[in-house]
MARKE-710278 format. One line per field, with one value per residue (C-alpha): residue in one letter; residue number from 1; x, y, z. Coordinates in Angstrom, 2 decimals, decimal comma. Layout:
! residues N
code = (A;...)
pos = (NUM;...)
x = (X;...)
y = (Y;...)
z = (Z;...)
! end
This chain:
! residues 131
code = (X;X;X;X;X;X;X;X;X;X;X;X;X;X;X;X;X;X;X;X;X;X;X;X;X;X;X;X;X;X;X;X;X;X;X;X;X;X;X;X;X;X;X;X;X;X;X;X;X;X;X;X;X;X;X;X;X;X;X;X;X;X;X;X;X;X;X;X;X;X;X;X;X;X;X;X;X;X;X;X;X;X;X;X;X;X;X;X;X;X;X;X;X;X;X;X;X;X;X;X;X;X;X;X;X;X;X;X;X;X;X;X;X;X;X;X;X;X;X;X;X;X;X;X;X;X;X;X;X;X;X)
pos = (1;2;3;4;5;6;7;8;9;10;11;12;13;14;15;16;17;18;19;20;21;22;23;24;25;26;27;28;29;30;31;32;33;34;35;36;37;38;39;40;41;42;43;44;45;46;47;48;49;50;51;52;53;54;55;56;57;58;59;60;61;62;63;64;65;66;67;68;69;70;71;72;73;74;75;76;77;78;79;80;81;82;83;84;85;86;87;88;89;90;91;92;93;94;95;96;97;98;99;100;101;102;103;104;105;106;107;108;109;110;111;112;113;114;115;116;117;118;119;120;121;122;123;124;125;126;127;128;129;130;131)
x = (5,25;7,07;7,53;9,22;6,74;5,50;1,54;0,66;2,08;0,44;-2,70;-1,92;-1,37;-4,55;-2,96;-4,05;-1,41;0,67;-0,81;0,96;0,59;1,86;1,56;1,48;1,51;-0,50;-1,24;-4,11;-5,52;-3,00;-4,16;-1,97;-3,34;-2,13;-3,00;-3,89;-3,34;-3,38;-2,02;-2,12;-4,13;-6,38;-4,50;-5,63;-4,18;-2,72;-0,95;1,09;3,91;5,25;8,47;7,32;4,18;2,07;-1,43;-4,00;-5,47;-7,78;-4,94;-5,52;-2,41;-2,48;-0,68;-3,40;-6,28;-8,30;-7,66;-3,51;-4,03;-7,06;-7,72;-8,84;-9,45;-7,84;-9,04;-7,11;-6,75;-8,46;-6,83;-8,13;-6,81;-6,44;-7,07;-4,03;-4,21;-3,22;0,49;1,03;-0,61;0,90;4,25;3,13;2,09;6,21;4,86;7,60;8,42;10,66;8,94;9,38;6,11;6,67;3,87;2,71;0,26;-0,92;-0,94;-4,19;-2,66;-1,19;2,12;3,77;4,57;6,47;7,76;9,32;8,98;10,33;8,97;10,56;7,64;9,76;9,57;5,74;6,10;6,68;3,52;0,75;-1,95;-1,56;-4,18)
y = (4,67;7,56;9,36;7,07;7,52;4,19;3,96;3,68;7,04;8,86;7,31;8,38;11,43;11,85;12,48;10,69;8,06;8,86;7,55;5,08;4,25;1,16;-0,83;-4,62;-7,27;-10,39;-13,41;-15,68;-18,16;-17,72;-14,16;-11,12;-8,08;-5,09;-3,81;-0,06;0,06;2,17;1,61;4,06;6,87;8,38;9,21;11,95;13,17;9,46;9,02;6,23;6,51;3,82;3,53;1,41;1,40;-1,48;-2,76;-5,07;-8,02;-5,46;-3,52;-0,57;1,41;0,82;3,64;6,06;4,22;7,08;4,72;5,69;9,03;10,87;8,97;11,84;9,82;6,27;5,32;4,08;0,17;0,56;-2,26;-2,11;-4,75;-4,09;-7,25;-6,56;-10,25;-13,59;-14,14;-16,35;-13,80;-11,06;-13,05;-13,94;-10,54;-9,65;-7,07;-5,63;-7,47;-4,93;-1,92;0,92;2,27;6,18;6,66;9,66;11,24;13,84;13,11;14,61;17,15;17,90;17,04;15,35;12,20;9,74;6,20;4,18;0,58;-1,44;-5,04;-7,44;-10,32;-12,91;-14,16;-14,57;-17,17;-20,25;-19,62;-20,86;-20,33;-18,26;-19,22)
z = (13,59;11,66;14,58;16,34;19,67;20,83;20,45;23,77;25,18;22,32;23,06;27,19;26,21;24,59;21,47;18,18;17,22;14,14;10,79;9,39;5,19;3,36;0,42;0,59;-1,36;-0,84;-3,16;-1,89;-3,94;-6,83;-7,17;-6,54;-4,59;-3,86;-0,24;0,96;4,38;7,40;11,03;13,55;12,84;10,22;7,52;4,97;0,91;0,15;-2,61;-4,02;-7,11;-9,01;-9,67;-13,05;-14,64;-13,66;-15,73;-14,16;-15,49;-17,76;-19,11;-16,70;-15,08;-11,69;-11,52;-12,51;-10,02;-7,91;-4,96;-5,68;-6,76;-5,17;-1,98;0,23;3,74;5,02;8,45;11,13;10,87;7,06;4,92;1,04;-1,21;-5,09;-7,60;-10,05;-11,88;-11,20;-10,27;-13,39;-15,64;-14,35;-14,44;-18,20;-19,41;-18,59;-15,73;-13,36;-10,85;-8,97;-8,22;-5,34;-4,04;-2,96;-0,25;0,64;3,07;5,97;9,76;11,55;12,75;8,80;8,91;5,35;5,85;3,33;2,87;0,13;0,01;-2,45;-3,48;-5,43;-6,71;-7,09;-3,37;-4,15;-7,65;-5,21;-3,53;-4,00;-1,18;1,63;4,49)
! end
């Protein structure tokens, strides 16, 4: 949690945990997704940068997709995955595979809260299947 106060004595408290906003990366099936989620509580104004510009299998920039720049309202325990393309196409169509994702979003209470994650693909081209 960003604020570094363990769930369940927010919760005691009566407070509303702390929102907490990443970006993941899965690949099931061969295909590679990119995963909105949310842990904690409600989070509200998310927005995600790219450090490099990123299309999906149709050419779009991710990078400009209302779910990365205009999400209004992620709820608690909300995880929203993102078909970009299949690893191999991706891989073929010479997309980045280093990237830092700049997260950014308000607690309920509407404090500014930020992460950077970076991901680095090439730990997913050995995998096949994920179960």
């Amino acid at each position: 949690m960003p604020t570094g106060i363990p769930r369940s004595q927010a919760t005691t408290r009566g407070a509303a945990p702390e929102a907490d906003v990443i970006l993941d990366v899965l690949v099931e099936r061969g295909a590679l997704h990119f995963v909105l989620a949310c842990e904690g509580g409600h989070a509200h104004g998310v927005r995600v940068r790219f450090s490099r510009v990123i299309r999906d299998l149709a050419g779009q920039r991710v990078n400009e997709q209302p779910l990365y720049t205009q999400l209004a309202f992620l709820a608690a325990g909300r995880r929203i995955p993102l078909l970009i393309d299949s690893l191999a196409g991706y891989q073929q169509r010479r997309q980045p595979m280093q990237f830092e994702a700049r997260l950014e979003w308000r607690s309920e209470d509407g404090r500014r809260l930020r992460r950077v994650i970076n991901h680095d693909l090439a730990a997913w081209t050995g995998v096949r299947e994920i179960l």
